[in-house]
Backbone as CSV, one residue per row, in Angstrom:
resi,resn,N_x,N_y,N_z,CA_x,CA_y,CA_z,C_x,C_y,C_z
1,UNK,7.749,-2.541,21.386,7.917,-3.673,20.485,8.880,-3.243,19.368
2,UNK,9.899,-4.106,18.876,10.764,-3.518,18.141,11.375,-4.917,16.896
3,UNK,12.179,-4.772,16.327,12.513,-5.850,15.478,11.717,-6.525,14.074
4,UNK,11.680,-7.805,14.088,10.647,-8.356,13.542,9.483,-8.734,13.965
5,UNK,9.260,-8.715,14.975,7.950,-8.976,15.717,7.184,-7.460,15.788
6,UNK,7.664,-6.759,15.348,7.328,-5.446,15.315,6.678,-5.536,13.780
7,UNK,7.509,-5.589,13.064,7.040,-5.768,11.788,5.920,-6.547,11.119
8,UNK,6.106,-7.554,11.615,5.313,-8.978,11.525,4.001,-8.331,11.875
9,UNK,3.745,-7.450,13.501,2.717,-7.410,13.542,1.954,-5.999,12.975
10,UNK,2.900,-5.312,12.388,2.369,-4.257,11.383,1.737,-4.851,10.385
11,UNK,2.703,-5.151,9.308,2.133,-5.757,8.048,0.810,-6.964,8.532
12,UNK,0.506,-7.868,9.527,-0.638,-8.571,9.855,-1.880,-7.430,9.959
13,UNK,-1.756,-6.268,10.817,-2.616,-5.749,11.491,-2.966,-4.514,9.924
14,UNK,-2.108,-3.720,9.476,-2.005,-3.118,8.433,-3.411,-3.716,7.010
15,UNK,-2.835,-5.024,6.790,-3.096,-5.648,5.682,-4.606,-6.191,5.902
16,UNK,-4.788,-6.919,7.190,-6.184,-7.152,7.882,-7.407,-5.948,7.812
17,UNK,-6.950,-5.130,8.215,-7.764,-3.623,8.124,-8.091,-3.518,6.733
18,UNK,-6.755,-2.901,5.921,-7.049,-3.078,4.773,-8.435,-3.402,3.425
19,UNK,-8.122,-5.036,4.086,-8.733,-5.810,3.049,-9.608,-5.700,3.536
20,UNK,-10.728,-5.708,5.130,-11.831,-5.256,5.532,-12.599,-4.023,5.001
21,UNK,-11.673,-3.105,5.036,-12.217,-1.904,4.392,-12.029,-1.676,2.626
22,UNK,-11.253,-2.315,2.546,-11.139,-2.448,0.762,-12.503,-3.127,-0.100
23,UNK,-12.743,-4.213,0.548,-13.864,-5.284,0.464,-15.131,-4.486,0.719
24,UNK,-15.162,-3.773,1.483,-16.461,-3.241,1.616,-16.485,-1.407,0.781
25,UNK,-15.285,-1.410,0.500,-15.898,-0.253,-0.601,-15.810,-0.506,-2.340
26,UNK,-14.903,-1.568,-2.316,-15.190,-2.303,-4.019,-16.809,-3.080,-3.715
27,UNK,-17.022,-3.710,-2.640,-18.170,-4.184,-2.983,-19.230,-2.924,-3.218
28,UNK,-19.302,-1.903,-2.208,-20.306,-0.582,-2.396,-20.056,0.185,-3.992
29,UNK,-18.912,0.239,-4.395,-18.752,1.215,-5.096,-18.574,0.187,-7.165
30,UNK,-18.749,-0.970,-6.742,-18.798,-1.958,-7.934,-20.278,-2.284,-8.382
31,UNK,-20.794,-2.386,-7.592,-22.060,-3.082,-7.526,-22.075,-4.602,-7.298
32,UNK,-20.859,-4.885,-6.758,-20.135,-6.275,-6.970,-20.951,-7.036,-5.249
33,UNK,-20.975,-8.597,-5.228,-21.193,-8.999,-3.850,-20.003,-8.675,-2.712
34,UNK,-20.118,-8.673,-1.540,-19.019,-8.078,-0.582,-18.007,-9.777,-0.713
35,UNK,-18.589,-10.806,-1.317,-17.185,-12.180,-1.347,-16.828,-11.855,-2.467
36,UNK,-16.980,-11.482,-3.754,-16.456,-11.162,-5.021,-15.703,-10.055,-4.579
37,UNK,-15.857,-8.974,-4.266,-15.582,-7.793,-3.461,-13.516,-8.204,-2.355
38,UNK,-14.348,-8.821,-1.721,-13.357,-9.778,-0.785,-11.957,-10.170,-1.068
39,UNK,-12.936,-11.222,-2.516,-11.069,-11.736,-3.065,-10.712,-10.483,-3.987
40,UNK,-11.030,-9.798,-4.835,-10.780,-8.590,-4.976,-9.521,-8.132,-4.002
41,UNK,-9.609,-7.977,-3.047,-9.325,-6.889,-1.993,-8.042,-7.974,-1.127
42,UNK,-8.337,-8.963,-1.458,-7.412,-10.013,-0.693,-6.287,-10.116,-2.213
43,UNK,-6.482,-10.492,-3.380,-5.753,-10.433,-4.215,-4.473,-9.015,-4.846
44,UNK,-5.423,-7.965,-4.311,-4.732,-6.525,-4.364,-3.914,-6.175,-3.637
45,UNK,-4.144,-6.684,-2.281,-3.312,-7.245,-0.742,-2.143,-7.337,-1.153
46,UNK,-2.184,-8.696,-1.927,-1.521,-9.465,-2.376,-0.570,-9.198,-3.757
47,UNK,-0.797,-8.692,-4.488,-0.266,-7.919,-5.191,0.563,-6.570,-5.255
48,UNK,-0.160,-6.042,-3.555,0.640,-4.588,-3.348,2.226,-5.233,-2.580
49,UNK,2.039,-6.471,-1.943,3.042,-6.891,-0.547,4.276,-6.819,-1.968
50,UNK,3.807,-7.618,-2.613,4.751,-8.523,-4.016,5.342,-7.074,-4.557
51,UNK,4.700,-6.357,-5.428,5.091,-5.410,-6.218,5.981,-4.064,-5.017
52,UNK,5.601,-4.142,-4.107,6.857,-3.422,-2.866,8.177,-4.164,-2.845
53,UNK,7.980,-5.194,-2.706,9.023,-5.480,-2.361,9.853,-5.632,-3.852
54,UNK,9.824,-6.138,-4.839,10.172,-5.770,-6.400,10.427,-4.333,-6.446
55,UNK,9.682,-3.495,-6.379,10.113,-2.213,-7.108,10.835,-1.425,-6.038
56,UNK,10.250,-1.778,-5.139,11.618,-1.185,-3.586,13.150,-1.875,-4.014
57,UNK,13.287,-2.996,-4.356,14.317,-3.588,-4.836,15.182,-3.342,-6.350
58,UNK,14.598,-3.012,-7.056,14.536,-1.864,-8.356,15.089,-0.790,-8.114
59,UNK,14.092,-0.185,-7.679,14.467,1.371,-7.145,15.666,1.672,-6.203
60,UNK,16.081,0.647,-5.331,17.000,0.765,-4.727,18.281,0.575,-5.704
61,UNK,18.004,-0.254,-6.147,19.648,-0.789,-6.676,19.728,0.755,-8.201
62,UNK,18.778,1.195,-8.461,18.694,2.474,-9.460,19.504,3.269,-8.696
63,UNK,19.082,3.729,-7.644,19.155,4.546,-6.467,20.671,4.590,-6.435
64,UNK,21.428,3.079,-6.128,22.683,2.898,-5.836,23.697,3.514,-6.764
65,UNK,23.167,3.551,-8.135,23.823,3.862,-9.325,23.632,5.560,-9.311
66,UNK,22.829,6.140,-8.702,23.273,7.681,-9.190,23.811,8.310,-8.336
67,UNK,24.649,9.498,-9.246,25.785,10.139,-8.288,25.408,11.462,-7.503
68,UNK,23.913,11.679,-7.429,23.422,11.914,-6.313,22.627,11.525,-5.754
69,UNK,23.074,11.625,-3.777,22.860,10.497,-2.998,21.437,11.412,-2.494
70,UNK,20.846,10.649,-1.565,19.671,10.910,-0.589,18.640,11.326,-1.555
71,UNK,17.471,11.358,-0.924,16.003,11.678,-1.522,15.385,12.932,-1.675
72,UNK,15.487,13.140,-2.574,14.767,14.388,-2.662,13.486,14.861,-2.782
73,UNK,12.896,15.834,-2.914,11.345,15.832,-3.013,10.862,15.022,-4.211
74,UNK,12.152,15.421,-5.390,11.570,14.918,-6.826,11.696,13.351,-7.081
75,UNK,13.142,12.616,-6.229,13.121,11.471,-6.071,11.910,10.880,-5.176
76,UNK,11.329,11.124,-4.327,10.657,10.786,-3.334,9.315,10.656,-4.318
77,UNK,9.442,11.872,-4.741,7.640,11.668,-5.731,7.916,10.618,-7.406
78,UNK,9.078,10.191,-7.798,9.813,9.641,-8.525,9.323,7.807,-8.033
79,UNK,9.528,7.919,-6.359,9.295,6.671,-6.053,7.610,6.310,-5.806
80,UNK,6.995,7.252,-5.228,5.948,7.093,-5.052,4.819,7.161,-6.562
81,UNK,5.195,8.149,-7.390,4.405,7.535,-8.669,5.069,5.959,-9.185
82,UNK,6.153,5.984,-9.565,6.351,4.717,-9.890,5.106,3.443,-9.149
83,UNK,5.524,3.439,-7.765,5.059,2.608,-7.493,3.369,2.508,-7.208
84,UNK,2.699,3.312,-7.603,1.421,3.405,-7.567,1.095,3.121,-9.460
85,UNK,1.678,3.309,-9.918,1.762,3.703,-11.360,2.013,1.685,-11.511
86,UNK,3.121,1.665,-10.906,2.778,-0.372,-11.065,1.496,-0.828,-11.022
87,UNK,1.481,-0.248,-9.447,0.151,-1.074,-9.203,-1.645,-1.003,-9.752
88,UNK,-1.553,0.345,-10.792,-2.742,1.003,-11.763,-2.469,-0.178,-12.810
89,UNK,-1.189,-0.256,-13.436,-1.263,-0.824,-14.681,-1.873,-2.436,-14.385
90,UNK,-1.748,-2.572,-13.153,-1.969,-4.317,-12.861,-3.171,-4.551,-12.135
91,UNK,-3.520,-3.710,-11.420,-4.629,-3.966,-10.768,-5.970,-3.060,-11.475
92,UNK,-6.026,-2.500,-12.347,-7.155,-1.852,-13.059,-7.680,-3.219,-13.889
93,UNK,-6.733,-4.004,-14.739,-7.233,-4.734,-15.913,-7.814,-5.788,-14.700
94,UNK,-7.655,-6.085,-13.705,-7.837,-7.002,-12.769,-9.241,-6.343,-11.878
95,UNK,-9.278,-5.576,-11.790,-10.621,-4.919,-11.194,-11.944,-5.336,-11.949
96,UNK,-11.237,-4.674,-13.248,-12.773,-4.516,-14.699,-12.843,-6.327,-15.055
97,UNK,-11.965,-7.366,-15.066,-12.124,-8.427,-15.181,-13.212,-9.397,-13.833
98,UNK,-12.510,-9.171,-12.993,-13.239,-9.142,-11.693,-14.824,-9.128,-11.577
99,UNK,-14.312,-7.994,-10.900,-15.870,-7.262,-10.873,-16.568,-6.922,-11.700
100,UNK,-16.256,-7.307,-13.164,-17.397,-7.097,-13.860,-17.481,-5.383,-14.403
101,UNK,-17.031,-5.017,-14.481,-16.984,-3.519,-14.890,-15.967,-3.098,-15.838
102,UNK,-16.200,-1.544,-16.710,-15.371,-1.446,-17.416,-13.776,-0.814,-17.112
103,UNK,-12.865,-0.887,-17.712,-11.743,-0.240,-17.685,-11.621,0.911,-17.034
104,UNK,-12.596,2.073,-17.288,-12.738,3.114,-16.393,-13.119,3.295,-15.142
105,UNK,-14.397,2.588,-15.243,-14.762,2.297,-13.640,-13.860,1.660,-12.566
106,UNK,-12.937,0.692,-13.202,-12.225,0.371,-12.760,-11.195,0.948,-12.516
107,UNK,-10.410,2.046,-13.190,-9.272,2.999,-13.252,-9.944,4.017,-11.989
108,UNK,-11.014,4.480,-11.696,-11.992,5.038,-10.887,-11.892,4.744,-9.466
109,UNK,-12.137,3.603,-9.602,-12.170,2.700,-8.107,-10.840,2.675,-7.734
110,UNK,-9.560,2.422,-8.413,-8.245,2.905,-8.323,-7.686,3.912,-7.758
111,UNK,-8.409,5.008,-8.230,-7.948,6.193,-7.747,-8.780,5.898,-6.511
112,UNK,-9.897,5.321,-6.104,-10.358,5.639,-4.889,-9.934,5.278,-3.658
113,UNK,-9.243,3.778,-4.220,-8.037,3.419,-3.767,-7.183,3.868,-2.859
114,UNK,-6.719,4.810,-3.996,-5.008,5.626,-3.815,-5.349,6.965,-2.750
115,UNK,-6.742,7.267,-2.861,-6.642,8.092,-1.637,-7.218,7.232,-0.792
116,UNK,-7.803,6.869,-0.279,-8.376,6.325,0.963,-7.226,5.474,1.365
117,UNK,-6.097,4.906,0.747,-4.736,4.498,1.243,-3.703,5.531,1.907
118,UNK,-3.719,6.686,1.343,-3.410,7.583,1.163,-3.712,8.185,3.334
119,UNK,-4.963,8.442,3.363,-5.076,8.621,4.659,-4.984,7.537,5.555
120,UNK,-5.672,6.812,4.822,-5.688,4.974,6.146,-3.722,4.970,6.849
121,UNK,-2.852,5.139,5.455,-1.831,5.372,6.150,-0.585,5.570,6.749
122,UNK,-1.232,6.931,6.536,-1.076,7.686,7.672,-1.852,7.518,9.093
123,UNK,-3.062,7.488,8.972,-3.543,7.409,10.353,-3.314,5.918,10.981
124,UNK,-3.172,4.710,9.996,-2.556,3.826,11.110,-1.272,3.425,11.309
125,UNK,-0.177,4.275,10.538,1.466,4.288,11.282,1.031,5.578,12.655
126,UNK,0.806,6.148,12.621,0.630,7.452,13.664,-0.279,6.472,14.793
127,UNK,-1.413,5.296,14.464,-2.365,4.918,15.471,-0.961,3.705,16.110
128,UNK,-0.712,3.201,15.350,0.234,2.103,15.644,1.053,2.431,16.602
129,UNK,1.719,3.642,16.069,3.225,4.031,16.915,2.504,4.475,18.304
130,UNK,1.273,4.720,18.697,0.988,5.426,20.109,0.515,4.218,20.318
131,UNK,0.091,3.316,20.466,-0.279,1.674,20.784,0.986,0.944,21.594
132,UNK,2.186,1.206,20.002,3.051,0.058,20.217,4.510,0.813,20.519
133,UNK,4.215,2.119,20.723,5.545,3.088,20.668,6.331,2.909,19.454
134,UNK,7.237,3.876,19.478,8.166,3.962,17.961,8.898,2.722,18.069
135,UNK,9.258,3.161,16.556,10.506,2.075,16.560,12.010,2.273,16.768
136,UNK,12.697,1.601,17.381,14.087,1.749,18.043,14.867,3.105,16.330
137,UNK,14.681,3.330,15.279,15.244,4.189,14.385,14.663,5.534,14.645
138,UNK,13.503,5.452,15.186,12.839,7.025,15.431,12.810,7.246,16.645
139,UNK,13.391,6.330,17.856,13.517,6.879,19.075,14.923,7.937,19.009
140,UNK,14.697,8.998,19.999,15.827,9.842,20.260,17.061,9.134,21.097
141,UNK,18.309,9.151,20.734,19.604,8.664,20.816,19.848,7.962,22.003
142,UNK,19.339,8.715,23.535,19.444,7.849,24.702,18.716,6.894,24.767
143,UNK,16.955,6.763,24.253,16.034,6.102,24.543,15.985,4.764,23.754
144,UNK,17.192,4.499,22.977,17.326,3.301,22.391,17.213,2.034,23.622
C-alpha cells in the first residue's frame, strides 16, 4: 500500500488506537469517568493532528532559512522538544480543566503521555510496516 491511501490509513488506524488507549489511562490515572476520559483523549487527538501540522510548517520554513542544511542530532532533538513542548503548554491547562485535577497532576499525566507515545510509536510504525510493507521512500532502489 503506498501513496495516500497509505497514509489515510495510518493516521485512521494510528489515531483510533490512540484515543482507545489514551481514554483508558486518563480515565485510570485521573480518577476521571472513561466518557470524560474519552473526549479528553479525542480532543488531544485532535489537537496533536493540528499542532503537527503548524509547527512541522514553522519548523520547516525556519529550517529553510539556515545555512546549515540536514538534521542533526541537536536539530532533530530541537524539533522534537519544540513540538512536545507545544503540546505541554496546551494540553496540561486542558487536562486540569477537564478532568478536574490540578496543574500538576495534570503536567504528570503529560509526561505519561509522552512516554507511552513514545513506545506506542514506535511499535506501531514497525507493526504497520510488516502488515502493510514499507513505503515506496524506504524501499531499496529496484523494489520501487
Amino acid at each position: 500500500m503506498q501513496g495516500i491511501r497509505r497514509r489515510i490509513v495510518f493516521v485512521t488506524l494510528y489515531e483510533l488506537i490512540a484515543i482507545v488507549a489514551t481514554s483508558a489511562g486518563l480515565a485510570a490515572f485521573s480518577d476521571s469517568g472513561l466518557q470524560r476520559a474519552g473526549v479528553a483523549a479525542v480532543v488531544s487527538s485532535a489537537v496533536a493532528v493540528v499542532w503537527n501540522v503548524v509547527f512541522n510548517t514553522l519548523f520547516e520554513r525556519w529550517e529553510a532559512r539556515q545555512t546549515v542544511r540536514g538534521r542533526s542530532l541537536a536539530r532533530r532533538a530541537a524539533h522534537a522538544i519544540g513540538f512536545e513542548g507545544g503540546l505541554v503548554v496546551t494540553l496540561v491547562p486542558f487536562f486540569a480543566w477537564w478532568l478536574d485535577i490540578t496543574l500538576w497532576q495534570a503536567f504528570v499525566l503529560d509526561l505519561g503521555l509522552l512516554l507511552f507515545f513514545l513506545v506506542y510509536t514506535f511499535v506501531f510504525n514497525w507493526t504497520f510496516d510488516r502488515i502493510f510493507g514499507l513505503p515506496a521512500s524506504a524501499l531499496p532502489v529496484g523494489e520501487r
